[in-house]
N, C-alpha and C positions, 0 to 999 in steps of 0.2 A: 401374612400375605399383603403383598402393594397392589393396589387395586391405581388403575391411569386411565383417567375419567376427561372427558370433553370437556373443554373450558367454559362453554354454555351452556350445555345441556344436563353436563353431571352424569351422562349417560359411559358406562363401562367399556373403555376401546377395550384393554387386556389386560392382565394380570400375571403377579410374577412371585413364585413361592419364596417370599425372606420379607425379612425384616426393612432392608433397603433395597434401593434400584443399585448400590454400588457394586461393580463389578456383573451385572445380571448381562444375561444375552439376548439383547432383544433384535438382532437380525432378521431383517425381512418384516418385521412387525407394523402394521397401517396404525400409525398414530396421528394422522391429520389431526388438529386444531386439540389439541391433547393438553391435558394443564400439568406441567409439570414444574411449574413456579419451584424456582429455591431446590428442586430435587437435588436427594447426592445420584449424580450420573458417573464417581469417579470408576475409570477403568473398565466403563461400560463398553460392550458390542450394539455397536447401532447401525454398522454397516447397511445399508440399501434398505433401510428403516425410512417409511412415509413419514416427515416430520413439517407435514409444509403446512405453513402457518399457525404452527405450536406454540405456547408459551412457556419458553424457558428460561426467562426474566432471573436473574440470579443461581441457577442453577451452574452446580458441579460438575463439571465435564472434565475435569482433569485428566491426560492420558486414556481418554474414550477413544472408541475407533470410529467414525462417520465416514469409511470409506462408502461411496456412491449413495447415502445419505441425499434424501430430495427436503432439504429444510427452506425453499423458497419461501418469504414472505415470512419468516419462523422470526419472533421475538427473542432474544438473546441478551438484550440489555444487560450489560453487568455481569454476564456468563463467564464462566471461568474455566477456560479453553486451554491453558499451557499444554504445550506436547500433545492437545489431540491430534488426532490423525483427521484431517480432511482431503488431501491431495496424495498424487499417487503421481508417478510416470508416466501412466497412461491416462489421457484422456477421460474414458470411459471409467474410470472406478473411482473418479474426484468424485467429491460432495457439491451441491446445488447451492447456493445462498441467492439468487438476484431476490435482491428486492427485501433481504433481511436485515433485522435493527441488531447489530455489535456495537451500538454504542457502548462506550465504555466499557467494552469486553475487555478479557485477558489471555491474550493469544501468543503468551510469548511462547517460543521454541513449538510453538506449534507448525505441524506441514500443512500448508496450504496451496503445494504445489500444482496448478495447471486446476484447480477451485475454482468451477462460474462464481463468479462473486460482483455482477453487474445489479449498477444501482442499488450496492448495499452502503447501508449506513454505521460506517465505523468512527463517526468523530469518538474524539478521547481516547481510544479502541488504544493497546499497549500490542503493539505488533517486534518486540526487538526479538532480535536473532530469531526470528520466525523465518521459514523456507518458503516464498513467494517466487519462484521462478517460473514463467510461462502463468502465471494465474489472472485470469476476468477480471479485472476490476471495472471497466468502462465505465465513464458516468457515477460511479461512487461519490462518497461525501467524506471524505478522510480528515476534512478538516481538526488539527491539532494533536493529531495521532502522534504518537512516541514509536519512533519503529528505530532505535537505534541496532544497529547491526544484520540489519533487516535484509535478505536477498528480493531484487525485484527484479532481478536477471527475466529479461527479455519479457517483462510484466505487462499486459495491456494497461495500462493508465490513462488512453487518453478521455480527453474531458475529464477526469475528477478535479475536485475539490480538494485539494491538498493543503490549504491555509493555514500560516501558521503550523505548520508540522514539524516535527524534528526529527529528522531521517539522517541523525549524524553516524555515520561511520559505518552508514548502507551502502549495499552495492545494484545501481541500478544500470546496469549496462547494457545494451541491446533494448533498453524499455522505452515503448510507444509513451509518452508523455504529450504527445500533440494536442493542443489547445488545452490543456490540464490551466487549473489558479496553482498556484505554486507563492500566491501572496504573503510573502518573509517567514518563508519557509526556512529550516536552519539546518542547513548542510555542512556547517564545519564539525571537524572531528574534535572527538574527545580526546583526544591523545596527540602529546606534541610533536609526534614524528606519526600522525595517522592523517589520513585522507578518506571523502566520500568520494565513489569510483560512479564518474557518468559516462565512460566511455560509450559514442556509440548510441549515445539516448538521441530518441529525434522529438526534440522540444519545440517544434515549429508552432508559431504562433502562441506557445505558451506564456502566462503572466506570471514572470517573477520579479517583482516589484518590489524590492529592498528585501528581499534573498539573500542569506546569508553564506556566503561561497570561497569561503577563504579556503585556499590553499584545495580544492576538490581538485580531482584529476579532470579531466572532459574533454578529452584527445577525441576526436572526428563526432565531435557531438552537433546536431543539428537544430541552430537556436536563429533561423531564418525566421524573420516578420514576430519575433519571440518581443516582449517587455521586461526587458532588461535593466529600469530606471531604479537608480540608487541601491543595482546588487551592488554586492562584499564581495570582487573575485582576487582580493588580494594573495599574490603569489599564486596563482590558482594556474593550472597547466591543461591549453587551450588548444596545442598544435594541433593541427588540419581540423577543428571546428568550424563552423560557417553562421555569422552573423549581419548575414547579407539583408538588408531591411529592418533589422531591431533599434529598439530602441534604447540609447545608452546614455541618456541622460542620469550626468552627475553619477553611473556606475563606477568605479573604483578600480582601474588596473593596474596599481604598483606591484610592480614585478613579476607583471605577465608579461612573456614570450608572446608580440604578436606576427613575427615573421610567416607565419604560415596559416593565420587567421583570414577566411574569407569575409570582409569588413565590407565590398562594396555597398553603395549607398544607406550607410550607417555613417552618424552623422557624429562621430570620434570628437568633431570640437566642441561639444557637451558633455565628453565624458573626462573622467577626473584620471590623471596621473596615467595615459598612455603612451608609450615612447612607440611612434608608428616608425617605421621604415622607411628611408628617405623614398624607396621607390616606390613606396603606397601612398603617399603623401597629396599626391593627386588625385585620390581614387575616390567618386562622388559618394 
């Protein structure tokens, strides 16, 4: 029998007939502030399981279910999340994170679709080909997270911390990125005929400051009053984006298309290697 004990008190939330927590059902189960350090959680049912501000500091979550899961504030450091289930279609049956520690978690091919996941703390966090579309992030700390092949389709992102990230050969399109750091972040693709897809993201005001942007798609993306200084957008494909007030000091546009770039008062004769259009050539 597993006995799951309070992390301070040592005092019995519940208990589970076996040898491990692997695979057990603990649906619906009040584990608030619960110690579960290092537990094997794989293939557990946690569904709409109280885990908020639990320690689950290294613990095994492999293929668990945390659909509607309330883990706000829950310790996760180092957790090892692949293919959990946290997100759902619906709103109402996601799982809760604001305000939880994934540093350095392992979240790949996990769903975390439509996931409150405000002001959580994923630096290091390994998010690749994990299913992020429609999901909280606001105000997060993502700083140098790996999310290659990562969906962030229509993803709240604004204000995080994205520094230093490498979100190559993600698809963020329709994603809120407004005032986000995005400081040399690496968006070129792994693969010599691949591309990261920002169609559609509105980057206003965002800081990508030596951003690494080779070759990304970013057709009607909106990088108004954005910091722009010393990106990579080589060959990078920009039509109907709007850079109206960025800053594009020494950014890099050989072999960007900017015929259909809204550039006013963006100041192009700081920037490196742009062939503007004779009939934009006046445009402050």
């Amino acid at each position: 029998m597993v006995e799951i004990k309070h992390k301070t008190t040592g005092a019995v939330l519940e208990t589970w007939d076996g040898e491990t927590l692997a695979g057990a059902d603990l649906r619906d189960m009040v584990l608030n502030e619960a110690d579960l350090r290092n537990a094997d959680l794989s293939g557990a049912l946690l569904d709409n399981a109280e885990l908020v501000e639990a320690d689950l500091r290294g613990a095994h979550l492999e293929r668990a279910s945390l659909l509607g899961a309330h883990l706000n504030r829950a310790d996760l450091a180092g957790a090892r999340l692949s293919r959990a289930k946290l997100g759902h279609e619906l709103k109402s049956n996601t799982a809760m994170l604001s305000g939880a520690n994934l540093s350095g978690a392992d979240l790949t091919r996990a769903n975390l679709r439509k996931a409150e996941m405000r002001n959580t703390n994923l630096q290091e966090a390994n998010l690749s080909r994990a299913d992020m579309r429609g999901t909280d992030f606001h105000g997060s700390n993502m700083c140098r997270v790996v999310a290659h092949n990562g969906l962030f389709i229509k993803a709240n992102m604004r204000e995080v911390m994205l520094c230093d990230a490498d979100l190559r050969d993600s698809h963020l399109n329709d994603a809120n990125l407004v005032k986000a750091n995005l400081h040399g972040t690496d968006f070129t693709s792994r693969q010599a005929d691949g591309f990261t897809v920002l169609n559609l993201a509105n980057l206003e005001g965002a800081d990508l400051a030596g951003a690494k942007m080779r070759r990304v798609s970013a057709e009607d993306a909106n990088f108004r009053h954005a910091n722009l200084a010393g990106v990579d957008f080589t060959h990078a494909v920009l039509g109907g984006a709007i850079l109206r007030r960025a800053n594009v000091t020494n950014a890099n546009f050989e072999g960007v298309e900017l015929a259909t770039v809204a550039m006013d008062f963006a100041n192009f004769s700081k920037a490196l290697n742009a062939k503007i259009p004779s009939y934009k050539s006046n445009l402050r």
